[in-house]
Wavefront OBJ file of the C-alpha trace (Angstrom):
o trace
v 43.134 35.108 -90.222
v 44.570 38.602 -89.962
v 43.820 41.094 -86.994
v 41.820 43.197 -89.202
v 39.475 40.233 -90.740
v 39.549 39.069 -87.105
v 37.853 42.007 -85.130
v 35.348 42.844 -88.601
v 34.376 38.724 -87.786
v 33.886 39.964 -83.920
v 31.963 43.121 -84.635
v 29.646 40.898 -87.395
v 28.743 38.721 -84.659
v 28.266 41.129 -82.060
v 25.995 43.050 -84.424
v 24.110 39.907 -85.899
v 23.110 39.090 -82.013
v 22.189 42.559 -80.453
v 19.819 43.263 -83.640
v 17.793 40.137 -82.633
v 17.185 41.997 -79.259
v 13.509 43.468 -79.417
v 12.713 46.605 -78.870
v 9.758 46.005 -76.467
v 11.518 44.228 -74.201
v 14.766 46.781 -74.198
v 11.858 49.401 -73.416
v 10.311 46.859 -70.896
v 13.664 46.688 -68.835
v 14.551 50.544 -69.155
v 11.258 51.181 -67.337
v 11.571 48.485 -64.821
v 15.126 50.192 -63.778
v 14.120 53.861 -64.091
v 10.801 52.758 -61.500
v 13.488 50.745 -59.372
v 14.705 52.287 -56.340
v 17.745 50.765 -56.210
v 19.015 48.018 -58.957
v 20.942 45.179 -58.290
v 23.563 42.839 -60.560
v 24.090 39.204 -60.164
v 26.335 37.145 -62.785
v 29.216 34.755 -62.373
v 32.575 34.507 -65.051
v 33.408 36.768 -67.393
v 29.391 38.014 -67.184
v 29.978 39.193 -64.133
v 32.719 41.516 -65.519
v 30.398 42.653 -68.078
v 27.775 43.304 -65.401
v 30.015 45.159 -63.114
v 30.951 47.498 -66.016
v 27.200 48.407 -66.459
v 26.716 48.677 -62.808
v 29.594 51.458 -62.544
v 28.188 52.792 -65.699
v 24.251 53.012 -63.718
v 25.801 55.041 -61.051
v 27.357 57.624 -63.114
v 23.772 58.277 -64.863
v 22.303 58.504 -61.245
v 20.757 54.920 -60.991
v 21.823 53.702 -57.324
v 22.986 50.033 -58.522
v 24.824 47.555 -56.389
v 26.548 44.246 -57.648
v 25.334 41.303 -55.198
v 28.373 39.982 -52.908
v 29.514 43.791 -52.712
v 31.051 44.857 -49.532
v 28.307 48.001 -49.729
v 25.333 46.102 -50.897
v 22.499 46.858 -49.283
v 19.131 45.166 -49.016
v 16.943 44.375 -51.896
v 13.312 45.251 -51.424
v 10.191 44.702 -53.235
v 10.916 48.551 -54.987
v 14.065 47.256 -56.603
v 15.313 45.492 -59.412
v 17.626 42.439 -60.020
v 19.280 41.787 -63.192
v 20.740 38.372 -63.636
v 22.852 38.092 -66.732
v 23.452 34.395 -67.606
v 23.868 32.450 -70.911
v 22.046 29.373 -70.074
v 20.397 30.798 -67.303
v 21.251 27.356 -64.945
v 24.410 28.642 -63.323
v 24.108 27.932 -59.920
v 24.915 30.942 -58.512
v 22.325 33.197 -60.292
v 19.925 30.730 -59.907
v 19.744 30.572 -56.030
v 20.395 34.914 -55.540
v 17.234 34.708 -58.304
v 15.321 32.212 -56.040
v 16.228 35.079 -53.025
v 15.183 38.135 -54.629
v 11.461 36.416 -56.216
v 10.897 35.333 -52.601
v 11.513 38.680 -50.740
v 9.382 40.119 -53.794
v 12.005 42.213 -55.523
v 11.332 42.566 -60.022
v 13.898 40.549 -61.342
v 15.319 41.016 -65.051
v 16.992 38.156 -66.953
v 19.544 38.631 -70.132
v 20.587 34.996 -71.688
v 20.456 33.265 -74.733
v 17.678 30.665 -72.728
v 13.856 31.470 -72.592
v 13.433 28.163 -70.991
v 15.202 28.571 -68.161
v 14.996 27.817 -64.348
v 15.881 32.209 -64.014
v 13.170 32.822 -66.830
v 10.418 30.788 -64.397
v 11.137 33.403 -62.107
v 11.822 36.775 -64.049
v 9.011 39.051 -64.373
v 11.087 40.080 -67.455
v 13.215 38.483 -70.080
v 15.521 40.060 -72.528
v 17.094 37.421 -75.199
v 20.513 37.594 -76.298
v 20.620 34.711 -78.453
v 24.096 34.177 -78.361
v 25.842 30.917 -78.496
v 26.125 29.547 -74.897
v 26.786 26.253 -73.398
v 23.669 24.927 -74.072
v 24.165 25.405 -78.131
v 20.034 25.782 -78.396
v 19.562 25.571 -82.076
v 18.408 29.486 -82.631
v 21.452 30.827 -81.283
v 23.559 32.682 -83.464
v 26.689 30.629 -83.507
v 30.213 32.189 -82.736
v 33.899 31.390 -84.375
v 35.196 32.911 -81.182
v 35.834 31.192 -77.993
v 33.437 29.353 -75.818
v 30.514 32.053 -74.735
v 33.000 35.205 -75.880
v 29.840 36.779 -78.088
v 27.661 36.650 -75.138
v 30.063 38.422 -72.837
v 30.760 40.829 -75.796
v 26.692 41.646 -76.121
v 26.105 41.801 -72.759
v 28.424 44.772 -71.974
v 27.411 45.737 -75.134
v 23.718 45.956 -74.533
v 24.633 47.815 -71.366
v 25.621 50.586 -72.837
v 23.063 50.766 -75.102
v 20.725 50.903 -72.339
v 22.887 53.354 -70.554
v 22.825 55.850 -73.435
v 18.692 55.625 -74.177
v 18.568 56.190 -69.995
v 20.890 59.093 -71.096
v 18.356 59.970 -73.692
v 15.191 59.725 -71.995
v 16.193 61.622 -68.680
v 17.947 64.062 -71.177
v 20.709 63.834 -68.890
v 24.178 66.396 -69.783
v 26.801 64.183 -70.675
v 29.871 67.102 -69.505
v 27.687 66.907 -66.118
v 27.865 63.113 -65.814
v 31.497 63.056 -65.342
v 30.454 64.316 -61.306
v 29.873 60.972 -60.959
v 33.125 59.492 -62.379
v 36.039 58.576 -60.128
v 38.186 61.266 -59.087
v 40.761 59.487 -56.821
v 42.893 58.072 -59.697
l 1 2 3 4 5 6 7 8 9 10 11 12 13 14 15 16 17 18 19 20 21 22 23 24 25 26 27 28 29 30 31 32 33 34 35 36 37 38 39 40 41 42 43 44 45 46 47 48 49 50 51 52 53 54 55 56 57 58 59 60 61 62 63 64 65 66 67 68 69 70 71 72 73 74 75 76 77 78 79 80 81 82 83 84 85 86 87 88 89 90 91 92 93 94 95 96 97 98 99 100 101 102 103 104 105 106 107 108 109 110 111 112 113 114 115 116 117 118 119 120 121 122 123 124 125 126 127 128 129 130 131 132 133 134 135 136 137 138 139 140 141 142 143 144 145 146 147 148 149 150 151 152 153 154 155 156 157 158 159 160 161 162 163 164 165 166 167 168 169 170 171 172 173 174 175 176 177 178 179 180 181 182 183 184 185
């Protein structure tokens, strides 16, 4: 395949997923972070890359948000918010920081392609991506690209949406949000 056939077959899937996402429960999660004191990340592989772009991106719209296993993360509380990202929502890691938060009574948020999950039994929200993951659950939208790429790609994806309807909502300036950007570059 050529480059150009190659990123329109990216962008197709990327779109085909994130217009599965419901609005209710993109609404559900923008209210559960804007009532959060502080909002927390938790993801492991390339998620976690994903996630730590849409943490950085939280605290330059003025949403205190910490990635867990930060050197500056503070404590969670039962005013904040978790947001696990995982495909299958069984990684390990996830899993057990999601078994923390829902036992020192912290909201916690799931994104992934599973509803069935061990994370989803303990999410008082769930937002699917239904994205192919390792599972291959028969109503995911299936990918030509690599392994769980399409799930990465609509998670980061997703995070900006909600990043720009937070935008929206607060009616935030965008010139002004650049106070918030790193200056020591």
């Amino acid at each position: 395949m050529t480059y150009h056939e190659t990123y329109y077959e990216i962008i197709n899937e990327c779109h085909s997923v994130l217009s599965l996402i419901t609005e209710d429960d993109t609404n559900q999660l923008i209210d559960a972070i804007l009532s959060a004191d502080k909002v927390f990340f938790v993801g492991i592989g390339r998620v976690l890359l994903s996630l730590q772009a849409i943490c950085k991106r939280f605290n330059h719209i003025g949403i205190p948000a910490f990635f867990v296993g930060e050197i500056n993360e503070p404590a969670i509380s039962p005013d904040d918010l978790l947001i696990v990202a995982s495909g299958s929502g069984e990684s390990i890691i996830p899993v057990e920081i999601a078994k923390k938060a829902y036992e020192l009574h912290a909201k916690i948020a799931l994104i992934s392609s599973n509803p069935c999950s061990t994370i989803s039994a303990l999410s008082n929200i769930f937002v699917r991506i239904p994205a192919q993951s390792k599972l291959g659950l028969v109503e995911e939208v299936k990918s030509y690209q690599p392994m769980t790429s399409l799930f990465e790609q609509s998670v980061l994806l997703y995070g900006d949406t909600l990043s720009k309807m937070i935008i929206d909502r607060k009616h935030l300036d965008m010139n002004a949000l650049w106070k918030h950007h790193a200056n020591l570059e």
